[in-house]
C-alpha positions in Angstrom: 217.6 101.4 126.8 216.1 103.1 123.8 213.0 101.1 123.8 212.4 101.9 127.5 212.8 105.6 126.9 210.2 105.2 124.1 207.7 103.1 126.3 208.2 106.1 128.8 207.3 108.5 126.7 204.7 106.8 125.3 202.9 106.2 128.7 203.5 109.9 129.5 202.0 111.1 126.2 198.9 109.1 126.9 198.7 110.1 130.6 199.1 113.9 129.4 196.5 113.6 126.4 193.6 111.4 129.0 194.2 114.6 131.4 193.4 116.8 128.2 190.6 115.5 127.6 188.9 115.2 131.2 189.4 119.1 131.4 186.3 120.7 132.2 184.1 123.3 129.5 184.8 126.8 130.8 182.8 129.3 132.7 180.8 130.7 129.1 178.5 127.3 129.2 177.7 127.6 132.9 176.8 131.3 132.1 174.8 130.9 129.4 172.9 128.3 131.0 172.0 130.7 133.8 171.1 134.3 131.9 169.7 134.8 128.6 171.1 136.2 125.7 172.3 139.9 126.0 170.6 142.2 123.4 172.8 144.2 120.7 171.9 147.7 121.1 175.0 149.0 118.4 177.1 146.9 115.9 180.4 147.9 114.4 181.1 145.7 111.1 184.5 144.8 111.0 186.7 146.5 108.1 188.2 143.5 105.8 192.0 143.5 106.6 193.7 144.6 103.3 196.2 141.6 103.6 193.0 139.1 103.9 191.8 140.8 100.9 195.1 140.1 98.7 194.8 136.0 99.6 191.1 135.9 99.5 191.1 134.6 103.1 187.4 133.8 104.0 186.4 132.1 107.2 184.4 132.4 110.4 186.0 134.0 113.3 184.6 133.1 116.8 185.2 136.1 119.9 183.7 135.3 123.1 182.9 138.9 125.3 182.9 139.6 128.3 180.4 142.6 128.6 179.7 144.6 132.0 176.7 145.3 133.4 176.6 148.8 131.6 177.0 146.9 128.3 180.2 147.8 127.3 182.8 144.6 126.1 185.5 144.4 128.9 187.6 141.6 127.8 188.0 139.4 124.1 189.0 135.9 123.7 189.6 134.2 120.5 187.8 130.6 120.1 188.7 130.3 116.6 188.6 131.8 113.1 191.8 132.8 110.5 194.7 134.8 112.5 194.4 137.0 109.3 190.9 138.1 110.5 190.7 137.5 114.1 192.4 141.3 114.8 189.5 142.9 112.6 186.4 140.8 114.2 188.3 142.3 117.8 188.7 145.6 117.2 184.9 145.7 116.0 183.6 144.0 118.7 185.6 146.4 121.6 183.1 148.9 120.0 179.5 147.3 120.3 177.2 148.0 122.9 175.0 145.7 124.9 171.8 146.7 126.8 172.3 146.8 130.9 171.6 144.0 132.6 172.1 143.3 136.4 175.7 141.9 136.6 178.7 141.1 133.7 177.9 137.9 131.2 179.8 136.5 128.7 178.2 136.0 125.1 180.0 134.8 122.3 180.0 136.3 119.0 180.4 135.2 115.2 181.9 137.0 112.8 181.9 135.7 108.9 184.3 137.5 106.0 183.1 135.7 103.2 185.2 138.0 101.2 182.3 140.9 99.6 182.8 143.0 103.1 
């Protein structure tokens, strides 16, 4: 009985991890495909969390935007980077400013603390 239970979850792990991987890239490719790049008309440099500072946590963080047609950043989502770093790079990037463009796009925006910020 034991062994059958295993088998089972076996099988169900591998259904579960094939259905993982056929999921489809999100909207941000099929956007970027179709507009180009939204210009940067002002940048706020993130401040270097004090806590980030103390453990010399370095590191990339990833953000992608969602910026209206006005060029103002609507809506955040982290991609990747340190959890220690990723509030910093969002609170920055809540403040740029895009140029106008006809309708809302999505860009996505690197941020690196290499640790001299």
């Amino acid at each position: 009985m034991n062994g059958k239970k295993r088998l089972l979850g076996f099988g169900l792990a591998m259904i579960l991890g094939a259905s993982l991987a056929a999921v489809p890239q999100g909207s941000a490719q099929e956007n970027s495909a179709d507009t180009a790049k939204r210009k940067v008309k002002t940048k706020t440099l993130p401040d270097y969390p004090e806590l980030a500072r103390q453990m010399n946590a370095t590191g990339k963080v990833k953000i992608e935007a969602t910026i209206s047609a006005d060029g103002k950043v609507t809506n955040t989502k982290v991609i990747g980077g340190s959890p220690l770093l990723v509030g910093a790079a969002q609170d920055a990037l809540k403040k740029w400013r895009f140029e106008p463009a006809a309708k809302e796009s999505i860009e996505v925006i690197e941020f690196d603390f290499s640790g001299h910020n």
